[in-house]
C-alpha positions in Angstrom: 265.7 95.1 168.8 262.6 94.2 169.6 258.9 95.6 168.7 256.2 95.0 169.6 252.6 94.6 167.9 249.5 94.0 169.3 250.1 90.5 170.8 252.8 89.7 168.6 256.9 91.2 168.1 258.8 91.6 165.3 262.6 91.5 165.4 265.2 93.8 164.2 268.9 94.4 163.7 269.9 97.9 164.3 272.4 98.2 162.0 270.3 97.3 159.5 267.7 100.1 160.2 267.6 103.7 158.6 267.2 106.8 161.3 264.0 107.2 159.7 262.7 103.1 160.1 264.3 103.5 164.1 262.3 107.0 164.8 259.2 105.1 163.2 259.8 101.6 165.5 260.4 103.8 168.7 258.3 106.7 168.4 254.6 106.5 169.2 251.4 108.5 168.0 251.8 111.0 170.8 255.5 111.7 169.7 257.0 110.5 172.6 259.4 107.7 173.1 257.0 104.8 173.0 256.9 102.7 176.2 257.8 100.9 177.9 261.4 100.8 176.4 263.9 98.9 178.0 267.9 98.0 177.3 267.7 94.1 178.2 271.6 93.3 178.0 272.2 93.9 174.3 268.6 93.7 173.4 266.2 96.6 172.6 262.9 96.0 173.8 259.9 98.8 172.7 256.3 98.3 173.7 254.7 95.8 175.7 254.2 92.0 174.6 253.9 89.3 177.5 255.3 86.8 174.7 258.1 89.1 173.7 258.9 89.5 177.6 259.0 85.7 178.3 261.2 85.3 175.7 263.6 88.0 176.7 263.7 87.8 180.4 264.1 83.5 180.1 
């Protein structure tokens, strides 16, 4: 899983998360799924980073 924040990302595993950590990473201020979120083969990408794109979509 990817995040990201401001211009940077920070990885994560899944597995390794808590419900709670995930609903923090995913959820934004507004309560809403945070955008865009995308299933990039078995990656999970959350917010917008042109870096974290380019890395994903190379």
């Amino acid at each position: 899983m990817l995040v990201a924040k401001g211009k940077t990302h920070v990885e994560h595993r899944l597995k390794d998360l808590t419900a709670a950590e995930l609903q923090a990473l995913v959820i934004g201020p507004t309560g809403k799924l945070r955008a865009p979120t995308l299933l990039v083969g078995d990656a999970v990408v959350v917010g917008f980073s042109a870096p974290m794109y380019e890395a994903v979509l190379a």
